[in-house]
N, C-alpha and C positions, 0 to 999 in steps of 0.2 A: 432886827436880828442881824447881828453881821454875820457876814460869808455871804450874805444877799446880792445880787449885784453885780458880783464877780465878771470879767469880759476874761475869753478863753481867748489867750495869747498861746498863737506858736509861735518861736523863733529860731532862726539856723545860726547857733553861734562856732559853729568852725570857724577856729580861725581866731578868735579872741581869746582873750588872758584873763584869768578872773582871780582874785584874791578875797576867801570868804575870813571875815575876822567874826569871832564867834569866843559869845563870855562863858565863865567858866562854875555859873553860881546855876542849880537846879538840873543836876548831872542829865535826868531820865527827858525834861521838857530840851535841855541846850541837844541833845541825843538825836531826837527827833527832829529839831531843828535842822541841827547839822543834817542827818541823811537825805530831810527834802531838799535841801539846795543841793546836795550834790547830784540826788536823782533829775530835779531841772535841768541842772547844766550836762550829766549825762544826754540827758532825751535831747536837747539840744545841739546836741554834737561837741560839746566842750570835748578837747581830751582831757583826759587827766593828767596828762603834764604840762598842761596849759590849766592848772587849778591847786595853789597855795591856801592851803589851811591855816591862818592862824590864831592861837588861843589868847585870851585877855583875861585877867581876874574876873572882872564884868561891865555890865553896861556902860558904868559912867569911860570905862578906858575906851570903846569903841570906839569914841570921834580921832582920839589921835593917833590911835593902831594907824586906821583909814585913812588919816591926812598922812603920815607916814609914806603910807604904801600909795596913796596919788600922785602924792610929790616926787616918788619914785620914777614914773614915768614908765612902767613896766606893766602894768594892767591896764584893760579897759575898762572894765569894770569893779566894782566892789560887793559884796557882799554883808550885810554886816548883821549880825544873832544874838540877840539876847534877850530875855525875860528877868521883869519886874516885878511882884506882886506886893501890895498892898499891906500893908502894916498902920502898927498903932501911932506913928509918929511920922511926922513931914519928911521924911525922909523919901518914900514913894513917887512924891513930885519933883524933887530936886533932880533925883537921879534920872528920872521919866526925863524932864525940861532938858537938862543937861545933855543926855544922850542926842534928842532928837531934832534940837538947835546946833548941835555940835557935827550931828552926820549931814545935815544940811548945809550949813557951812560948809563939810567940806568937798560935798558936791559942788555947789556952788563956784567955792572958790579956785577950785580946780579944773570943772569940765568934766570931771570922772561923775559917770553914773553911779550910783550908793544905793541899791536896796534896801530898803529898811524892813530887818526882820525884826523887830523886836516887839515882843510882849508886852502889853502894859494890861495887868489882870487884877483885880481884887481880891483874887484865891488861887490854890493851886490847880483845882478842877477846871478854871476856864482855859491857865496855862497850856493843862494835858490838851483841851479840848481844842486845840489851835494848833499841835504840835507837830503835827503830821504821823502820829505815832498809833501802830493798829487802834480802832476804835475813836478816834479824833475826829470830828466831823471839820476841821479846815488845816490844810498845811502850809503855815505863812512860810515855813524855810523857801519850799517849792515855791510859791509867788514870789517871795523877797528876790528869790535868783532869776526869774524867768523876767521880773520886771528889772532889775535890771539890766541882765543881756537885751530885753528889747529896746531899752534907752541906748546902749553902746549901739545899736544896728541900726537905729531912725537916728544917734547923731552921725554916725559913719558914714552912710546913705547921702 
């Protein structure tokens, strides 16, 4: 069962810059996304003027929003939101692949920490169910954000 597992991270990120990049397909699941990362980086100490919102058609644009915004040299961290779900055509895995070799890379190639939010569901139910959205039993936005500020603080450290 996921959400099993889970290790409860606190982090103090005052002080850091976060840029969450978040796609723009499945209005009510990207909704709830979004609000968890910003509630992490809130309880964190993020300010909010130390936190850029920006939107992407969807998934497959998240790697190079992100490399973008690393190579800016302006954040410490990344954020990065989106849901996949499952269809009758290959389509599913490209975009899935695509995404989450491409946010790796550009952690990687960067140094910037990249949370990865993103969804990969077979339906829209598991979506909601991951969204952080009343009645959701896990909130990846909320994790995607709090693991990454905690990479930005143990590489800073």
């Amino acid at each position: 069962m996921s959400g099993t597992g889970a290790p409860t991270v606190q982090v103090d990120g005052r002080g850091l810059r976060v840029a969450v990049v978040a796609a723009s397909w499945h209005t009510t699941v990207m909704d709830g996304l979004l609000g968890g990362a910003r509630r992490a980086l809130a309880e964190a100490g993020v300010a909010e003027t130390d936190v850029a919102v920006v939107r992407v058609p969807g998934s497959f644009e998240l790697p190079v929003a992100c490399a973008r915004l690393a190579r800016a040299g302006r954040y410490d961290a990344l954020v990065a939101l989106g849901v996949v779900i499952r269809g009758g055509t290959p389509h599913f895995e490209y975009v899935c692949q695509a995404a989450t070799g491409g946010l790796t890379q550009v952690s990687v190639d960067t140094g910037v920490p990249v949370g990865f939010g993103v969804l990969t569901c077979d339906d829209e139910q598991q979506a909601l169910d991951r969204a952080g959205l009343p009645g959701s039993t896990e909130d990846k936005g909320h994790e995607a954000a709090t693991a990454a500020l905690a990479t930005a603080v143990a590489l800073r450290d």
